[in-house]
C-alpha positions as CSV (number, residue, x, y, z in Angstrom):
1,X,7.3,-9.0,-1.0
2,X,7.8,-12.7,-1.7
3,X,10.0,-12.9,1.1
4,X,7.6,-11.5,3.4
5,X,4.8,-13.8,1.4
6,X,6.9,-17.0,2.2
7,X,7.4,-16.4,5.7
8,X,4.0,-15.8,6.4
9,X,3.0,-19.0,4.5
10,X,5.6,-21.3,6.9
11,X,2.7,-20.1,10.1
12,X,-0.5,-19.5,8.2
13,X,-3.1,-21.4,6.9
14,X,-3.7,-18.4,3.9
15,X,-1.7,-15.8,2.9
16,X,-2.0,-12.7,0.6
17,X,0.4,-10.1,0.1
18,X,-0.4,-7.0,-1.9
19,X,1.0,-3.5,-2.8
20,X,-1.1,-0.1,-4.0
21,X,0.7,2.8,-4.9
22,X,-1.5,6.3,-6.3
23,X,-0.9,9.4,-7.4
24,X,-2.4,12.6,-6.4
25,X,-1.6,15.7,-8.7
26,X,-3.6,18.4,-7.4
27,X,-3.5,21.9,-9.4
28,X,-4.4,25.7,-8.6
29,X,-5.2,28.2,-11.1
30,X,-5.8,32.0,-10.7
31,X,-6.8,34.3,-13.2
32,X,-7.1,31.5,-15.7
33,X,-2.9,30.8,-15.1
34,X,-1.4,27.7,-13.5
35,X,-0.8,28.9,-10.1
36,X,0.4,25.8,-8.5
37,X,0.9,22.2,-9.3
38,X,2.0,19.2,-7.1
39,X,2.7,16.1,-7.4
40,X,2.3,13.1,-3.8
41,X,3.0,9.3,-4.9
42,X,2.0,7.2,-2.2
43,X,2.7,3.7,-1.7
44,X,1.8,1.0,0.6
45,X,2.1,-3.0,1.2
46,X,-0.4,-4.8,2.8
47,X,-0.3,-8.3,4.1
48,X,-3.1,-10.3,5.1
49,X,-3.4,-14.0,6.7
50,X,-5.7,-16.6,7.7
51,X,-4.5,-19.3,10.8
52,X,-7.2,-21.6,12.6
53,X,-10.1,-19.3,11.0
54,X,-8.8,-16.0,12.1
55,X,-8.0,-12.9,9.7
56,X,-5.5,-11.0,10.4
57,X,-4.0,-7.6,8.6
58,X,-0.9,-5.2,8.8
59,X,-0.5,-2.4,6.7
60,X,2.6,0.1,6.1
61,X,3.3,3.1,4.0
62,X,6.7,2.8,5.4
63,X,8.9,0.9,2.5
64,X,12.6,0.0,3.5
């Protein structure tokens, strides 16, 4: 991410660089039993600049 932050710094007026990750854990019962529980993590990075007064955003869930 700082990487990312510092190249878009070299071209942009403003930069901001940011990462969210959440947890869903969604659960089933039947018959007053656990019938099924999960578990989806989901993670994403975000970076947003500013260059000559324009905004501009990209988004990914894809981390490599």
């Amino acid at each position: 991410m700082e990487s990312l932050l510092r190249k878009a710094a070299r071209c942009a007026d403003a930069a901001e660089a940011y990462c969210v990750t959440s947890e869903e854990v969604p659960v089933s019962f039947e018959a007053n039993r656990l019938k099924r529980l999960e578990t989806k993590r989901t993670t994403g990075r975000a970076l947003r600049v500013i260059r000559q007064g324009r905004i501009g955003l990209a988004a990914s869930t894809v981390i490599d």
